[in-house]
Structure formats: structure tokens, C-alpha cells
DRENDO-785699 format. One line per 10 residues: number of its first residue (from 1); their letters; for each residue x, y, z of C-alpha. Coordinates in Angstrom, 2 decimals, padded with zeros to 5 digits. Layout:
// DRENDO-785699
NUM	a	X,Y,Z | ...
END
This chain:
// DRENDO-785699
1	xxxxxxxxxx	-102.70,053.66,-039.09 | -101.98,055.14,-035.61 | -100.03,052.05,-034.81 | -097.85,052.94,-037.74 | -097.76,056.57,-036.82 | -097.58,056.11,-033.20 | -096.83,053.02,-032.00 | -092.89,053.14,-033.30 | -092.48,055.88,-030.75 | -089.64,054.84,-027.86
11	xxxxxxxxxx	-090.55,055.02,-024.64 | -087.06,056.47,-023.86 | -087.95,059.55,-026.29 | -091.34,060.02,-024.22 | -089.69,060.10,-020.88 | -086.65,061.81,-022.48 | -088.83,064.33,-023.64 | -091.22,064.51,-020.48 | -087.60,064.99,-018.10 | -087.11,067.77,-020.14
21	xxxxxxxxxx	-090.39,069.33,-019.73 | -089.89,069.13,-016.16 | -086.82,070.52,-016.07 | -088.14,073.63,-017.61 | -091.35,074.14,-015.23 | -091.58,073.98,-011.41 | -094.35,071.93,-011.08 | -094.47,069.03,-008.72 | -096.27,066.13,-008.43 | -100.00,067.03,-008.55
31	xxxxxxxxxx	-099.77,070.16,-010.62 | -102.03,070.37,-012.98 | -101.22,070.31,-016.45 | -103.02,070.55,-019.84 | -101.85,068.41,-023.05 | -103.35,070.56,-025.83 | -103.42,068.43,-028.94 | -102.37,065.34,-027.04 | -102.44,063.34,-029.93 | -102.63,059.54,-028.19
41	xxxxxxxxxx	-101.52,061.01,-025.53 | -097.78,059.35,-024.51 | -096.58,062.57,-022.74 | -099.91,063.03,-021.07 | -099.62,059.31,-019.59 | -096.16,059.88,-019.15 | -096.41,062.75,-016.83 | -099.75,061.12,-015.15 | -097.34,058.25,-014.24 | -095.39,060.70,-012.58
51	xxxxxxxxxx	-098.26,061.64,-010.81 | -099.54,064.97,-012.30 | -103.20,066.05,-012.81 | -103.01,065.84,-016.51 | -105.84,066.92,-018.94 | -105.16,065.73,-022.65 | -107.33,067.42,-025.32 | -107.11,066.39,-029.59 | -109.64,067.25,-032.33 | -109.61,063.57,-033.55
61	xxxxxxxxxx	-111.62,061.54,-031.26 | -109.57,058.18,-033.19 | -107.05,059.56,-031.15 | -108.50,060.48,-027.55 | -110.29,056.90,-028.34 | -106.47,055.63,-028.00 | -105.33,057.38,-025.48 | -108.25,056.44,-023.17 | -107.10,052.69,-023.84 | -103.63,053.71,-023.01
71	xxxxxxxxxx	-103.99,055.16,-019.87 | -105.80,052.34,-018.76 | -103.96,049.86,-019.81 | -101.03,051.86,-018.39 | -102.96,052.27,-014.78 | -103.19,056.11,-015.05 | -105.85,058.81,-014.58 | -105.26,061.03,-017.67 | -108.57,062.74,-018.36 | -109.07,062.96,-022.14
81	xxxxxxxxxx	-111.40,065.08,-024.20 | -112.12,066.37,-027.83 | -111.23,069.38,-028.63 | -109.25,071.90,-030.35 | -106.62,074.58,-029.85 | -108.64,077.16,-031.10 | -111.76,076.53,-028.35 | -109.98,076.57,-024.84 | -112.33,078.70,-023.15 | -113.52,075.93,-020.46
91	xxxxxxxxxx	-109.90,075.70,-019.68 | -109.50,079.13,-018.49 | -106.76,079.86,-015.87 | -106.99,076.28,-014.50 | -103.33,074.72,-014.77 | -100.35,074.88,-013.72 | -098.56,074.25,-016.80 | -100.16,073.56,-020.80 | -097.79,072.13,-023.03 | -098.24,071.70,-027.43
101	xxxxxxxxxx	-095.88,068.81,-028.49 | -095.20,067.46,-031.77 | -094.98,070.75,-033.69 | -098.81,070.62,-033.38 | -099.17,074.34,-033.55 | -099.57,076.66,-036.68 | -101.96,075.03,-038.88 | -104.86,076.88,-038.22 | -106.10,079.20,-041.72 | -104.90,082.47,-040.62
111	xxxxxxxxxx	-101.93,084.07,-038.80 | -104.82,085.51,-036.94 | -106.32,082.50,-036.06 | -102.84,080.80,-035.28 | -102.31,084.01,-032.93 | -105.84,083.56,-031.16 | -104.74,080.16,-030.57 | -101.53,080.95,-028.39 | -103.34,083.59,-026.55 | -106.36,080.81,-025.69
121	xxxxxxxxxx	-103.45,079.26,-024.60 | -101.81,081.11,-022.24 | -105.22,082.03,-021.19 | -105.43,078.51,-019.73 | -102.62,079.33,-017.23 | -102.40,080.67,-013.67 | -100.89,083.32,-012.91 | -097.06,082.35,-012.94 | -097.96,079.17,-014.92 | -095.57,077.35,-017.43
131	xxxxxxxxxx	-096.38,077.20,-021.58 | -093.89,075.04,-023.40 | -093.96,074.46,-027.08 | -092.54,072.43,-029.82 | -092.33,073.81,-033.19 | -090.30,073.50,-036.21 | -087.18,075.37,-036.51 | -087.90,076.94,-040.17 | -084.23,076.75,-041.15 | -084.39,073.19,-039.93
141	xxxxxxxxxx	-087.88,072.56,-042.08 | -086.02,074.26,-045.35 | -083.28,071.81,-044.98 | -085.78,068.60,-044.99 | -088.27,070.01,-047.07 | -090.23,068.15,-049.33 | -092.21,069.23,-052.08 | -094.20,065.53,-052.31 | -093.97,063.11,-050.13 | -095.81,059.07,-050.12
151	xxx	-095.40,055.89,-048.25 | -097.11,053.30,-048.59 | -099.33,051.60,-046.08
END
């Protein structure tokens, strides 16, 4: 199944998507940077290929299982781990830049919960480090909505 969900995804997109990143924080080469819910990880390799410290971190181990094979088979040193959005304390003011891609962020229970979340977050910053996020654009979601949805694999 991630082959289906994943493995459509264009290179061009990733480093499309990763130019843009880097055009938004002034990091260089060898900043460290933290990939929370890195899914299997294609911006995380991405920006290791570019030669930055990178630190990907999912809940499903299927997926950091993937992204381990990735990196190596892509010759990179992406660090992955297991773990969620809501536990970043170990991460504490260590990077340079985190970024949340893939509108991976407000599905935690509770507005609380989503709000502890973004604070653990930017908790994992320097001082003066870089936070970019991807999230739907509600008027965006409205227009797409669907109320059921089913393909089958």
C-alpha cells in the first residue's frame, strides 16, 4: 500500500517542494533540520542529498521501515526514528529548522492537544530557527470535500 500511496510521488514535486523550503529558511548545508511526521521520508532524503543534518520522525514504523531503505538506497544519512508530534521533548532546541509536510498536522483529539503539538514544535528550535508548515487551506478543503470516499486496492 505505501507504493500506491507513495511511490506515484514525482521527484520534481519533492525537489520542487524542498527549493521552496529553502527559499524560505537560511539554512545552509549542514544545518540541522527535523522532519516531524516524515512519512517515508522523500523531503527528508531530499534535503540530506543536499547535504543537511536531517532527522525524520513518523508514528508508523511501516513507514520509518521505508524510509531507512530509501536513504540507503539513495546514499544518504537521514537518521530516522518513531515517534510522534505530540512527544518531541528529546528534540528540544536542537535544529536549525523543523518542518510538518503533507498537511500532517491537526489530527490530534483536542484543539488542546493540536496546540501542545505546535508549541513541542517550536520548542525543538534554536533560537532564530525556521518552522514551516503545510496545512489545508479550509476554503480549499470545503471546495473538495467529500463526505465518503473508496478506492479500491
Amino acid at each position: 500500500m505505501m507504493k500506491i500511496l507513495f511511490g506515484a510521488e514525482n521527484p520534481e514535486r519533492t525537489r520542487a517542494e524542498v527549493d521552496f523550503i529553502l527559499s524560505k529558511v537560511r539554512c545552509r548545508p549542514g544545518a540541522r533540520v527535523l522532519d516531524i511526521c516524515c512519512g517515508v521520508g522523500r523531503h527528508s532524503i531530499e534535503l540530506s542529498k543536499r547535504k543537511y543534518d536531517v532527522t525524520g520522525i513518523d508514528i508508523s514504523r511501516p513507514f520509518i521501515v521505508q524510509a531507512r531503505k530509501s536513504a540507503s538506497k539513495a546514499k544518504v544519512q537521514a537518521a530516522f526514528e518513531v515517534g510522534s508530534m505530540d512527544d518531541l521533548g528529546r528534540y528540544r532546541g536542537g535544529f536549525d529548522a523543523a518542518i510538518n509536510i503533507f498537511t500532517s498536522f491537526g489530527y490530534l483529539a483536542t484543539r488542546q492537544e493540536n496546540f501542545d503539538a505546535l508549541k513541542g514544535m517550536v520548542a525543538t528550535l534554536k533560537p532564530g530557527g525556521y518552522l514551516i508548515m503545510e496545512v489545508f487551506h479550509r476554503d480549499a478543503l470545503l471546495a473538495a470535500f467529500q463526505p465518503r470516499d473508496w478506492r479500491q486496492i
